[in-house]
Backbone bond lengths (Angstrom), bond angles and torsions (degrees), N, CA, C in turn:
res aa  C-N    CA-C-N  psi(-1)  N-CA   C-N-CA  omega(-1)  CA-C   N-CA-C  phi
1 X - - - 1.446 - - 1.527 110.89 -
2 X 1.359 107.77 -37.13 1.669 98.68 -172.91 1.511 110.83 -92.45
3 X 1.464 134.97 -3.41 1.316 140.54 158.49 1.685 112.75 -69.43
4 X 1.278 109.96 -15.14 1.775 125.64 -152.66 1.746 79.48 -91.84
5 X 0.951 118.42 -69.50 1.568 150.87 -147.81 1.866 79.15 -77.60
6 X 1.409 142.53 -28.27 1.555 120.98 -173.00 1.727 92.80 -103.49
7 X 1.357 104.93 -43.57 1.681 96.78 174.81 1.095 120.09 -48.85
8 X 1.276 142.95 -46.96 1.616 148.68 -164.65 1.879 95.16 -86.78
9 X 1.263 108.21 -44.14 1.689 91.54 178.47 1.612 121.04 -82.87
10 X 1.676 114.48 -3.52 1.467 106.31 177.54 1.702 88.54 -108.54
11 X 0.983 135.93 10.22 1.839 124.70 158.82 1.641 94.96 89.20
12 X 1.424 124.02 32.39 1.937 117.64 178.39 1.411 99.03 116.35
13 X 1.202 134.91 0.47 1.477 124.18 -177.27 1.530 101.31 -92.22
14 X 1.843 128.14 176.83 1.245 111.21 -174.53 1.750 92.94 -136.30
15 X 1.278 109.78 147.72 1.816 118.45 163.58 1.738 109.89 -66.15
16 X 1.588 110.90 -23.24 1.393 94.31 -164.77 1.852 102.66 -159.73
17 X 0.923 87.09 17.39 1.692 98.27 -174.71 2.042 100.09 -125.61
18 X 1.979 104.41 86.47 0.868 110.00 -165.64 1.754 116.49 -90.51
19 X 1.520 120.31 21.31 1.346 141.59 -165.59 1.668 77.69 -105.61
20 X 1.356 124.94 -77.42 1.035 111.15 -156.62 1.426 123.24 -62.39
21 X 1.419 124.46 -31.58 1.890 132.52 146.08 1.213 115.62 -26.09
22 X 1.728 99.48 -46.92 1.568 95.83 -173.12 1.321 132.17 -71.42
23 X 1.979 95.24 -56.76 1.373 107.63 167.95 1.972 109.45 -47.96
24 X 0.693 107.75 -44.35 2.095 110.55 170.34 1.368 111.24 -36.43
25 X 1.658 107.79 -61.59 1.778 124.92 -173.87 1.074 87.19 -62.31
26 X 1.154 132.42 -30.04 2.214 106.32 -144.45 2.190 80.14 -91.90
27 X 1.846 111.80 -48.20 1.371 100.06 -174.53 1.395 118.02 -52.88
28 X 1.625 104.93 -38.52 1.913 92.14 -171.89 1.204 106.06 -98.35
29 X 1.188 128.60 17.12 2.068 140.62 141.47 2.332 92.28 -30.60
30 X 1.074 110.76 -54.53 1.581 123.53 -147.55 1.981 91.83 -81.02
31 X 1.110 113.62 -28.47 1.538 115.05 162.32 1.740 127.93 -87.35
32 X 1.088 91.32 -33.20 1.696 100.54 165.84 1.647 108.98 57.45
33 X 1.822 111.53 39.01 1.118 121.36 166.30 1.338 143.78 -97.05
34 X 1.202 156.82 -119.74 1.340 157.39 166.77 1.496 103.82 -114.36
35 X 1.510 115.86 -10.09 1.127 119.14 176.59 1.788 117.41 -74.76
36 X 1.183 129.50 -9.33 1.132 151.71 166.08 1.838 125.17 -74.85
37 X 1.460 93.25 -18.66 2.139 111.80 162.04 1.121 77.79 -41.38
38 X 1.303 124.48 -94.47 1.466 139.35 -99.85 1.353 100.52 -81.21
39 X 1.736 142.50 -64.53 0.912 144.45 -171.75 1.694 114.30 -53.10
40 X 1.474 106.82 -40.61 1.187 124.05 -166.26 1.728 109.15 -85.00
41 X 1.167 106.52 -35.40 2.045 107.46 154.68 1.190 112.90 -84.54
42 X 1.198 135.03 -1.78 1.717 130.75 147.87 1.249 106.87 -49.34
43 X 1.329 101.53 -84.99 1.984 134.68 -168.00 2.219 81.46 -50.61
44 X 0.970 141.91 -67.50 1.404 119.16 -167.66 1.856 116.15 -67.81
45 X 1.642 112.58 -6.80 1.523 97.32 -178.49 1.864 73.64 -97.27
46 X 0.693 136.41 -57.41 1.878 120.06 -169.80 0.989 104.96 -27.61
47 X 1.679 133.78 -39.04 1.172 101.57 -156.29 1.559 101.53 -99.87
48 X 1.541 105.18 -26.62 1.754 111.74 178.65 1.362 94.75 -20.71
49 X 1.846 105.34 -73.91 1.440 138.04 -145.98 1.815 98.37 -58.98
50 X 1.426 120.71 -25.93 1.265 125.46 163.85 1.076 115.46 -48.44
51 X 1.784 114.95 -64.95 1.509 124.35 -170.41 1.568 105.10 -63.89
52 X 1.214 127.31 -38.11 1.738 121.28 -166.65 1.520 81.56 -66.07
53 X 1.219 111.15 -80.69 1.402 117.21 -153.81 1.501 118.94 -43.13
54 X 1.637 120.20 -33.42 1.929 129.35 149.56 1.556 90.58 -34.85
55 X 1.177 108.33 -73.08 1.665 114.78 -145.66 1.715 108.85 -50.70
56 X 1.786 99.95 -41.54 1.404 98.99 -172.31 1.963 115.24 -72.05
57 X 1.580 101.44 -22.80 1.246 117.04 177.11 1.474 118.96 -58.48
58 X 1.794 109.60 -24.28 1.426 92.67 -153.75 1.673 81.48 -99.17
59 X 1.051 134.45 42.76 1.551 129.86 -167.16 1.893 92.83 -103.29
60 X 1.007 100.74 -0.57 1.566 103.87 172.66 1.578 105.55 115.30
61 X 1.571 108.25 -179.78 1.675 113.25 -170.06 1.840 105.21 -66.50
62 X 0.762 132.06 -27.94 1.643 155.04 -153.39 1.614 108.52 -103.90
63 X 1.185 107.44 -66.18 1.503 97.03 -161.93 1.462 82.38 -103.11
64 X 1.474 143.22 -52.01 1.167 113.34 159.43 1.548 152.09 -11.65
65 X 1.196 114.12 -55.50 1.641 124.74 133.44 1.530 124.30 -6.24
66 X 1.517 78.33 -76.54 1.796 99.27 -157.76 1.805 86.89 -75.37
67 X 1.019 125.91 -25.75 1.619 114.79 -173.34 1.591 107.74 -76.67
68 X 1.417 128.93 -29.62 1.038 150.29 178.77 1.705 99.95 -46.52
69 X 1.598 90.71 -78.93 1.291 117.94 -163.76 1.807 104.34 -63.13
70 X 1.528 102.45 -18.44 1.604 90.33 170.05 1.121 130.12 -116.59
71 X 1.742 108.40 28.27 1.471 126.01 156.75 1.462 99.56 -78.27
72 X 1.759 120.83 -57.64 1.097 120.54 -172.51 1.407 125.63 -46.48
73 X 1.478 113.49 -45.92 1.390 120.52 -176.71 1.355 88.05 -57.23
74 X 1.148 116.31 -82.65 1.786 122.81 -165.90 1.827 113.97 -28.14
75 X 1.184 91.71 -49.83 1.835 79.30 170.36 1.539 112.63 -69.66
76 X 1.509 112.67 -25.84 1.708 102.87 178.57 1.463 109.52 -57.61
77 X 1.309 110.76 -41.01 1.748 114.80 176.87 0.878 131.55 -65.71
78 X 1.687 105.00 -41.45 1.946 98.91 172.36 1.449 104.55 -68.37
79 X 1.466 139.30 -40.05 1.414 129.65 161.36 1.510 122.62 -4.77
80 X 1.274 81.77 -74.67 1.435 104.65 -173.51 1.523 111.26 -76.13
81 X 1.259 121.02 -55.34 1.408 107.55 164.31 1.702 126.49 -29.25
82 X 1.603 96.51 -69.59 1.511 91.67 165.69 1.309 139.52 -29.28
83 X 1.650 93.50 -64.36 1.518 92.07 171.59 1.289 127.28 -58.02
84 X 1.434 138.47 -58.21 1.721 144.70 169.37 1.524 88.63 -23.99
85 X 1.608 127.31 -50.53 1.582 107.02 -168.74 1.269 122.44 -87.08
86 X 1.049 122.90 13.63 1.516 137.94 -176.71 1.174 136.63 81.28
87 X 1.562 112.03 17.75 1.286 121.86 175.17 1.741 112.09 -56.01
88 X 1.098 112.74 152.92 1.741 110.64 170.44 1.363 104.76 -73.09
89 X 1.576 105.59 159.78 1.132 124.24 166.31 1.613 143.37 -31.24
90 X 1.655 86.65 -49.09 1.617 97.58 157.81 1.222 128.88 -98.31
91 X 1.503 118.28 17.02 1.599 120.90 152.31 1.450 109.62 -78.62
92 X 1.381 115.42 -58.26 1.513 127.64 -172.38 1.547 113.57 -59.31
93 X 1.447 113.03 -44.09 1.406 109.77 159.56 1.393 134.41 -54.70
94 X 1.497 97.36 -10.61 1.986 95.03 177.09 1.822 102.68 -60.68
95 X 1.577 88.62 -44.57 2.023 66.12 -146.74 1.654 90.44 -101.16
96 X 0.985 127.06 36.28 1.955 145.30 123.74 1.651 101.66 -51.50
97 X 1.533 127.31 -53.36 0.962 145.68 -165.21 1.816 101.73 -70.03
98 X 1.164 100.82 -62.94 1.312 127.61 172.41 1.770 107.86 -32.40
99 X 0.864 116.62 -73.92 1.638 147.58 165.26 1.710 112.39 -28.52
100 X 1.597 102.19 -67.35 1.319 117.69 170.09 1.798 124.53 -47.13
101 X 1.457 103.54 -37.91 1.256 108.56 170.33 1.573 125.96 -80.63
102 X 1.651 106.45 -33.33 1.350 94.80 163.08 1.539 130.81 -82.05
103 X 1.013 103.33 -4.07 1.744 113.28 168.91 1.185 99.67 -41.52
104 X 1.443 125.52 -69.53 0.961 128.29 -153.27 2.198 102.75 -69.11
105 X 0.787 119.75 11.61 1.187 93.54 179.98 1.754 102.52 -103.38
106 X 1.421 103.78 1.09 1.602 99.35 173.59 1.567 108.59 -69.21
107 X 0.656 127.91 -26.19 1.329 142.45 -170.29 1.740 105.27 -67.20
108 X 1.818 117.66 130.62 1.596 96.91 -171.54 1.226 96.60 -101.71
109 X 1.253 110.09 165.57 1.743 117.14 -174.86 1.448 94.77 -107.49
110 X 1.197 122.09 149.98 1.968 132.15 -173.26 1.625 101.99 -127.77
111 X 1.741 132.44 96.21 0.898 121.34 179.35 1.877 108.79 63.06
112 X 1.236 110.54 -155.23 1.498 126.07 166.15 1.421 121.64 -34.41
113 X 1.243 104.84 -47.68 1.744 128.03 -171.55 1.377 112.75 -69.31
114 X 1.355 119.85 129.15 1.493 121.89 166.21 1.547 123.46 -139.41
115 X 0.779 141.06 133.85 1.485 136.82 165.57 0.939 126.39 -110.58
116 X 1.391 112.03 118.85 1.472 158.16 -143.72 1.840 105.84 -92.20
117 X 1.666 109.08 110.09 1.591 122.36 171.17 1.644 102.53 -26.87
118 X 1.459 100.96 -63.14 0.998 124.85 -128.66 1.964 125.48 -107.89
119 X 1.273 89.26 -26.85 1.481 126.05 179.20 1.706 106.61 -49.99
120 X 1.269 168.27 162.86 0.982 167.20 -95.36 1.404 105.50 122.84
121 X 0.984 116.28 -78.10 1.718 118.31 170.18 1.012 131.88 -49.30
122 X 1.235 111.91 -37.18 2.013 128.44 169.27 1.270 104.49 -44.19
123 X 1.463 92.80 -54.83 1.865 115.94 -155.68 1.538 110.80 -66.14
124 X 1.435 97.64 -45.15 1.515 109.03 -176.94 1.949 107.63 -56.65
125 X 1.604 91.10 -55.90 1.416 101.86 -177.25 1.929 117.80 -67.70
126 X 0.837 100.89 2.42 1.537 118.69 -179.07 2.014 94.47 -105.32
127 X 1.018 126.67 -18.59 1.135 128.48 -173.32 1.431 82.09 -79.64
128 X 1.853 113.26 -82.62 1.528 115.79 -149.55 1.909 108.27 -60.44
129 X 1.391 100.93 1.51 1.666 104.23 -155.87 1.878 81.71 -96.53
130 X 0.995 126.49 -46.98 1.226 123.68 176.31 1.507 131.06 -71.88
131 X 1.829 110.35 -26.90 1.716 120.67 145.08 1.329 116.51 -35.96
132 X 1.148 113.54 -64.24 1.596 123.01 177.65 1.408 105.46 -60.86
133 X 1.328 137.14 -30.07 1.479 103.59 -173.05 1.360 108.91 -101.05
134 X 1.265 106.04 4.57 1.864 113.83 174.64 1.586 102.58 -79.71
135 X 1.499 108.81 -44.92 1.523 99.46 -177.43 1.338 107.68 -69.32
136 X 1.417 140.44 -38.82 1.309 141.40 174.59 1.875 118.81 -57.05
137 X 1.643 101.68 -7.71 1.351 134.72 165.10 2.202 97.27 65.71
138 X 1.810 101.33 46.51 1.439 94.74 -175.71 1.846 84.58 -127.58
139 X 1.272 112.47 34.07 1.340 103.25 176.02 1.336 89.47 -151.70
140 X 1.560 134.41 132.41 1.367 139.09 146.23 1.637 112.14 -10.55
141 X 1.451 139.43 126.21 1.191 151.36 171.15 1.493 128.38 -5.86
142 X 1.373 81.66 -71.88 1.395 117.72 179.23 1.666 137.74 -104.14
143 X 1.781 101.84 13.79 1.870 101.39 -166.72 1.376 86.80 -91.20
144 X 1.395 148.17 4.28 1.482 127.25 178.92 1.964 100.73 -76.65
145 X 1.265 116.21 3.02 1.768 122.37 -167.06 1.680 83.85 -78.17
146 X 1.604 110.12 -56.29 1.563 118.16 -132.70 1.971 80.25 -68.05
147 X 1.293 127.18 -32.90 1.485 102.06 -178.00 1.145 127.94 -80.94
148 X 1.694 104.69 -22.10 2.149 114.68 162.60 1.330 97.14 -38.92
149 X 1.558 113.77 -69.79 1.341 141.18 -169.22 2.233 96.05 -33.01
150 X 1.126 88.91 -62.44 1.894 85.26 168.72 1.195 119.32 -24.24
151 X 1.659 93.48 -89.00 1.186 121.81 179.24 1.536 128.53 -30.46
152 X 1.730 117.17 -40.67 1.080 145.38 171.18 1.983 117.67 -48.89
153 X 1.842 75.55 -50.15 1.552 81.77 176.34 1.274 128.23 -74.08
154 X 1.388 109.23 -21.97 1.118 122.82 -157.15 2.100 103.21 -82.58
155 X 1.912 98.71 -28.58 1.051 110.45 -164.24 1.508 90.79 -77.53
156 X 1.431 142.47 -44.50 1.006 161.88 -154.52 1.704 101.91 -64.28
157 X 1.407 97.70 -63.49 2.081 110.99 164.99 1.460 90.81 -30.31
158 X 1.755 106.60 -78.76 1.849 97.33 -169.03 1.106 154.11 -29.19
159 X 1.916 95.60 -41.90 0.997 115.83 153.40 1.195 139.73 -50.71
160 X 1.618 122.07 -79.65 1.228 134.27 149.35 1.927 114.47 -19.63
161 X 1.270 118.69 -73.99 1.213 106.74 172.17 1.788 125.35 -48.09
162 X 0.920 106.60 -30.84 1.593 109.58 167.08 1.385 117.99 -67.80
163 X 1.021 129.93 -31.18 1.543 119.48 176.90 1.872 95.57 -101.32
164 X 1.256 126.53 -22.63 1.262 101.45 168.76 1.729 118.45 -78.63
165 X 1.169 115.46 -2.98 1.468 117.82 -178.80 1.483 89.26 -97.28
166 X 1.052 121.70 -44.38 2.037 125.61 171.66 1.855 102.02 -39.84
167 X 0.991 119.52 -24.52 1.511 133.55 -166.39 1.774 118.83 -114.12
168 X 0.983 85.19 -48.65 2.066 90.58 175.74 1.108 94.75 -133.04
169 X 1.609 160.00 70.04 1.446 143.29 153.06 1.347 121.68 36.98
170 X 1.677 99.96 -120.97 1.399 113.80 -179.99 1.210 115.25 -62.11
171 X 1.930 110.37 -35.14 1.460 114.09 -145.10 1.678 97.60 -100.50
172 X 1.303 103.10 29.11 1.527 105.88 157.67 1.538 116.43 -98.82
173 X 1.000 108.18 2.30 1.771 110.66 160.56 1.600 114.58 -83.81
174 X 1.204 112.71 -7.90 1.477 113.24 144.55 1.909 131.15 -24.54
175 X 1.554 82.69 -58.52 1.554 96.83 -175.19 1.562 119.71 -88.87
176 X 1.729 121.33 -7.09 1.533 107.28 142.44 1.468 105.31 -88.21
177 X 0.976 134.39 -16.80 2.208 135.85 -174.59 1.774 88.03 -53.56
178 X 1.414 117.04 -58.48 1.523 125.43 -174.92 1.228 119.02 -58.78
179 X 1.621 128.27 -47.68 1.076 150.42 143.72 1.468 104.84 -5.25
180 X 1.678 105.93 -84.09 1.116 110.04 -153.09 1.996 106.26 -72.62
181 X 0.850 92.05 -29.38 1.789 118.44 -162.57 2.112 93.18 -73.86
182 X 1.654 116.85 -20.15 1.230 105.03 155.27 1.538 110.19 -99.46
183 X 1.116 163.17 18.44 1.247 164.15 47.20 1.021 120.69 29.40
184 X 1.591 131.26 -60.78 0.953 124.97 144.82 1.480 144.27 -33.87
185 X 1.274 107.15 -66.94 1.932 134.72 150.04 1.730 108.95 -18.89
186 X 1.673 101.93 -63.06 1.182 119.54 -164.10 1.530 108.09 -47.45
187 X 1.644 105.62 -55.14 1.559 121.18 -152.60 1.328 89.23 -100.31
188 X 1.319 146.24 -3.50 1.685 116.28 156.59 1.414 104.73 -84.60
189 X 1.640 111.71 -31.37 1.631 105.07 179.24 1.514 129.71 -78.18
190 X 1.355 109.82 3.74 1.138 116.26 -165.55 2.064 102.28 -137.33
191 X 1.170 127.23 -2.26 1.146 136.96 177.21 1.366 125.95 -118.58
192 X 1.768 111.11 108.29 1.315 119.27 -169.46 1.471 121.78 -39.34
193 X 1.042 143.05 119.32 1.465 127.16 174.24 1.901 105.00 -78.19
């Protein structure tokens, strides 16, 4: 929902989908214009928003979390802050951008293995990569569903965020800001320190 809600307000650019920034930077690399800001201060607040959000992660299982989750909120607000004050689109979308990258550091990594906020392609290809090893009968039956099942959701966010940005704009990032902000709530109120 909140990539749905930065794509439609930066005109094709993405909050968290850094293939498509890229593939953009590398095309308008060949014009060598001002048109190259935008993709290219995306792809650098993603990754900022990477490093805070690492940094706040490695604070342990607990407050790590909650540090995660309160980079994220915080970029949902300056978003939105920005925008209510009239910043353009591609100011307010930085730290949307910002946000998107530390998401992902809530997420725990196991050895080699990680699973990715944000990834679409991984997921998909982790679908057909796990079809094949069910028919080769070296993968459980049925786990190539649980990454459709991802993917699904993820398509579903798009959805949903598209007709709620069709309805309130920006200030439909309200309803992941709340989202996350009971998530937040949840796991300090509900997680032993």
């Amino acid at each position: 929902m909140i990539d749905v809600v930065g794509f439609i307000e930066l005109g094709g650019f993405y909050t968290s989908f850094m293939s498509g920034n890229t593939t953009q930077l590398g095309a308008g690399l060949a014009h060598m214009g001002p048109a190259l800001l935008l993709p290219a201060s995306l792809v650098v607040m993603f990754v900022i928003g990477s490093f805070v959000g690492s940094l706040a992660s490695s604070l342990g299982n607990r407050r790590g979390r909650i540090g995660v989750l309160s980079v994220v909120i915080a970029g949902l607000l300056v978003t939105l802050t920005l925008h209510a004050n009239g910043f353009s689109a591609a100011q307010a979308m930085l730290a949307l951008a910002a946000a998107a990258g530390a998401q992902n550091a809530v997420l725990p990594q196991t050895g080699a293995a990680r699973l990715g906020a944000t990834f679409v392609t991984g997921t998909l290809f982790a679908a057909g990569q796990d079809l094949a090893r069910a028919v080769r009968r070296e993968a459980p039956p049925w786990r190539w569903i649980q990454h459709l099942l991802v993917w699904l959701a993820l398509l579903l966010g798009a959805a949903v965020g598209a007709l709620a940005y069709k309805q309130w704009q920006v200030g439909a990032l309200i309803v992941p800001g709340a989202i996350y902000l009971l998530f937040f709530v949840g796991y300090v109120v509900r997680t032993p320190r």
